[in-house]
C-alpha positions in Angstrom: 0.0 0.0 0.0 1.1 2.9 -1.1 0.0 4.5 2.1 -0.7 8.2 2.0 1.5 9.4 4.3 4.3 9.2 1.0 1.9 11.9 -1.1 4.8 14.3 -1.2 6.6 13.9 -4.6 10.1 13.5 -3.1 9.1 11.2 -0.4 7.1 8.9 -3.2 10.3 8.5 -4.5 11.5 6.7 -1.3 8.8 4.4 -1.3 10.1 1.8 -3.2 13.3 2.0 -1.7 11.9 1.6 1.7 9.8 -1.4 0.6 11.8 -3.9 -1.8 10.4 -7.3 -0.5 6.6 -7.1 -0.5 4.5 -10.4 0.6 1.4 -8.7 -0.1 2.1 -8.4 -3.9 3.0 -12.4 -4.0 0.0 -13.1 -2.2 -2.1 -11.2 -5.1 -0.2 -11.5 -8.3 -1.8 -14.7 -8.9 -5.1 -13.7 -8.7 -3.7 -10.2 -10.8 -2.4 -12.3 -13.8 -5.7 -14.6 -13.8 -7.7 -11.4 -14.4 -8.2 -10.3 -17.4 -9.0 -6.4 -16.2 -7.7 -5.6 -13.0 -7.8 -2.3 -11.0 -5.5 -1.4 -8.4 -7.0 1.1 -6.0 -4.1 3.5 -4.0 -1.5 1.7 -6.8 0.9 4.1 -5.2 4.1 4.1 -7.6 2.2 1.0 -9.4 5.1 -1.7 -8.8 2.6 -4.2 -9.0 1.1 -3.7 -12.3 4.3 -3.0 -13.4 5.5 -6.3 -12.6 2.4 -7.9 -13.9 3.0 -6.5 -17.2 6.7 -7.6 -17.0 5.7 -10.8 -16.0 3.5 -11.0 -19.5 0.0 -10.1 -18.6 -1.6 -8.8 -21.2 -4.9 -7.1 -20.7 -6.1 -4.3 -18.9 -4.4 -2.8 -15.6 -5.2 0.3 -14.3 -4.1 2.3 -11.0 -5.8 4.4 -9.1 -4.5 6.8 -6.9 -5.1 10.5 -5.2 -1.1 11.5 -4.7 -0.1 13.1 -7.4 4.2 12.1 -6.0 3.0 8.7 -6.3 1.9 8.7 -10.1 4.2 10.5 -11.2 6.4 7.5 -10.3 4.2 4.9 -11.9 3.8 7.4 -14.7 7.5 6.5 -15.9 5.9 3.9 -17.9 3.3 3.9 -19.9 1.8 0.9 -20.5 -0.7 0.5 -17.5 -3.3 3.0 -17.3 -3.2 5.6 -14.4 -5.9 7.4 -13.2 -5.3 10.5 -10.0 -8.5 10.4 -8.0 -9.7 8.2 -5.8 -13.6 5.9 -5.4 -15.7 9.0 -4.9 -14.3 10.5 -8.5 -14.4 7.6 -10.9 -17.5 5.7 -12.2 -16.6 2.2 -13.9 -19.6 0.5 -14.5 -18.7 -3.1 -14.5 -15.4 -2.9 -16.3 -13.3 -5.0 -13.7 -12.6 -9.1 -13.1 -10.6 -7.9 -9.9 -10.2 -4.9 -7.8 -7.1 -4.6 -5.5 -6.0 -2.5 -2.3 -2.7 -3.5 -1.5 -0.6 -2.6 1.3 -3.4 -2.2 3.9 -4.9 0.9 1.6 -8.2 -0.2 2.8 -7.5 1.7 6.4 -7.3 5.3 4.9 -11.4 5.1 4.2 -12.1 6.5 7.9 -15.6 7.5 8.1 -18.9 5.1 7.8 -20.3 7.4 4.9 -16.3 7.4 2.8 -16.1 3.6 3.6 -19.5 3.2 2.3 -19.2 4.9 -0.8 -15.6 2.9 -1.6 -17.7 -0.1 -1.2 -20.5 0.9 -3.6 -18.0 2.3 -6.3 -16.0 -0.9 -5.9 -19.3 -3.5 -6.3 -20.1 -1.0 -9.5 -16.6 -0.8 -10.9 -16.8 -5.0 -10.4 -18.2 -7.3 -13.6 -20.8 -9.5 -12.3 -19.1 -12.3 -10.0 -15.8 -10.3 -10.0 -13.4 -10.0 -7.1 -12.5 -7.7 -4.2 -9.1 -8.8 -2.6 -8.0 -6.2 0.1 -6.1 -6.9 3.9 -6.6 -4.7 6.5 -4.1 -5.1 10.0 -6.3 -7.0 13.0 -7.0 -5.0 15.6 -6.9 -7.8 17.7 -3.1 -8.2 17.4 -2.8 -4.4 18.4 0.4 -3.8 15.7 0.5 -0.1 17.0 1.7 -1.0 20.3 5.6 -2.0 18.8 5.2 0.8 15.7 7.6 2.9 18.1 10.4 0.2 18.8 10.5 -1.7 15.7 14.0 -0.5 13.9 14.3 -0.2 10.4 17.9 -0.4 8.6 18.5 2.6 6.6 18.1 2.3 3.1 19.2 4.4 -0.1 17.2 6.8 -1.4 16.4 8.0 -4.7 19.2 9.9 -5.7 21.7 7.2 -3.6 21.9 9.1 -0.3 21.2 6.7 3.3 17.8 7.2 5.0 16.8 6.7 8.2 13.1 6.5 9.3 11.4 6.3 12.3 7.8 5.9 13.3 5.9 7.4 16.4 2.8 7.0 17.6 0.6 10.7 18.1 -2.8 9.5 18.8 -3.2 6.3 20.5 -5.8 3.8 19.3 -9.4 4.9 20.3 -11.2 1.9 19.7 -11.5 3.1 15.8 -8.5 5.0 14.6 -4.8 5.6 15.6 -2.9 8.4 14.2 1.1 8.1 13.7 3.7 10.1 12.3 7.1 8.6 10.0 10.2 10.8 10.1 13.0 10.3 7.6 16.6 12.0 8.0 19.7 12.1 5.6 23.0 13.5 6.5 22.3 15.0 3.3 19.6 16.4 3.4 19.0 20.5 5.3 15.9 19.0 7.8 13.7 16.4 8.7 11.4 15.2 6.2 7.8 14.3 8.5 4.3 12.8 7.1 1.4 12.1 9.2 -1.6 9.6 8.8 -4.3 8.0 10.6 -5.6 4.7 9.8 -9.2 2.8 10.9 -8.9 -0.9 12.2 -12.0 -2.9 11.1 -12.8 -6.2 13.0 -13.8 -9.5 10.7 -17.4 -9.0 12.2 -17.2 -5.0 11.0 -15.9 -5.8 7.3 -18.6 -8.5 7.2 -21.3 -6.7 7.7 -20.1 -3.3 5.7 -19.1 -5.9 2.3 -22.7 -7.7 3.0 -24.3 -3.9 3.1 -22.7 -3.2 -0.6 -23.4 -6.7 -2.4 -20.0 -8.4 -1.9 -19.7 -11.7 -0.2 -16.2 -13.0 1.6 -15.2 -15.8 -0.6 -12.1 -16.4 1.2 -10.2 -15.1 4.6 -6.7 -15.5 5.7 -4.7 -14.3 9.0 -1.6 -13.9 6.9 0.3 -13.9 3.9 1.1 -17.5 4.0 -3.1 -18.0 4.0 -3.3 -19.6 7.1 -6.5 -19.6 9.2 -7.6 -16.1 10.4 -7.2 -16.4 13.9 -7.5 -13.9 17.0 -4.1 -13.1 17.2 -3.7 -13.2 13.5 -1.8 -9.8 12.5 -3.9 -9.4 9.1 -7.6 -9.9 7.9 -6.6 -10.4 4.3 -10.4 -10.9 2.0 -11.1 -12.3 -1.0 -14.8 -10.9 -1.8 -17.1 -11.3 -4.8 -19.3 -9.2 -6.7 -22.8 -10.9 -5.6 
């Protein structure tokens, strides 16, 4: 997930950098290259349609994502179609096998109405008996409470300098939300770089009833990248939903 808190151009640019290995994107590039029109929704800098289309796929991808930083990254090729905007400013009707939201994406729709909305534009964007594969981080396993002490090695940016990144919690969890900041310093660089973003934890029982509300029924749900059984103490609710 591209998350938003990398909408500044330069700091799109790291975003890569700071994610090389992603399990999310071999969890779903099967179900990407078995789809004849897919739709990735926050694409971010679109690594994973640009991998699909490496890897030989040969219909139609298209990303979909509000920061203008992160497209112009995926915009450095040209053979997926981007689209800046986000569910309330598109209208697909029906054009989609499978619709994506990698990298917990999901999260960033905070309000009952905005999550709502996604939901209906998704089930609308979605060909009859097409897919809805998303993972959101269970709230049960309470990730935000080691976001502060987990260490990251620094990794090179962009243009080859060393970045260091740290995370720190600024709201703490509410029952709903938790807002939390990332901070990224070079020896290089004059200052600080800091981006801020809140994210919404959804139980199973919550997305269950809010996919059921918009037509989309949970074909499939995992606890993890390695699909095993979504447990309490689980640290993902990854879905596989279908267009009813």
């Amino acid at each position: 997930m591209a998350d938003l808190l990398f909408a500044d151009a330069e700091l799109a640019a790291l975003y890569d950098a700071m994610n090389p290995c992603r399990d999310d994107y071999d969890f779903y590039r099967p179900m990407v290259m078995a789809a004849h029109s897919v739709l990735d929704v926050g694409c971010g800098t679109g690594s994973m349609l640009h991998e699909a289309r490496d890897a030989g796929h040969t219909g139609r991808l298209c990303g979909l994502d509000p920061a203008p930083g992160m497209l112009a990254q995926a915009r450095r090729r040209d053979d997926v179609e981007w689209v800046l905007g986000d569910l309330s400013s598109v209208a697909w009707d029906a054009e989609f096998d499978l619709i994506v939201m990698t990298g917990h994406a999901f999260q960033v729709l905070l309000g009952d109405d905005e999550l709502r909305d996604a939901l209906a534009s998704i089930h609308a964007a979605l060909r009859p008996g097409g897919r809805f594969a998303f993972d959101t981080r269970n709230p049960s396993a309470r990730a935000w409470e080691t976001w502060e002490t987990e260490v990251r090695d620094a990794f090179d940016g962009s243009h080859g300098e060393r970045v260091r990144v740290s995370r720190k919690v600024t709201t703490p969890f509410n029952g709903q939300v938790v807002s939390f900041s990332h901070t990224f310093q070079s020896a290089v660089w004059d200052a600080p770089r800091v981006s801020n973003s809140t994210l919404r934890f959804f139980s199973k029982a919550e997305l269950d009833a809010e996919l059921a509300r918009a037509g989309l029924a949970p074909d499939a749900q995992f606890g993890d990248w390695d699909k095993s059984p979504l447990s309490e103490t689980s640290p993902e609710i990854i879905t596989i939903a279908r267009r009813i």
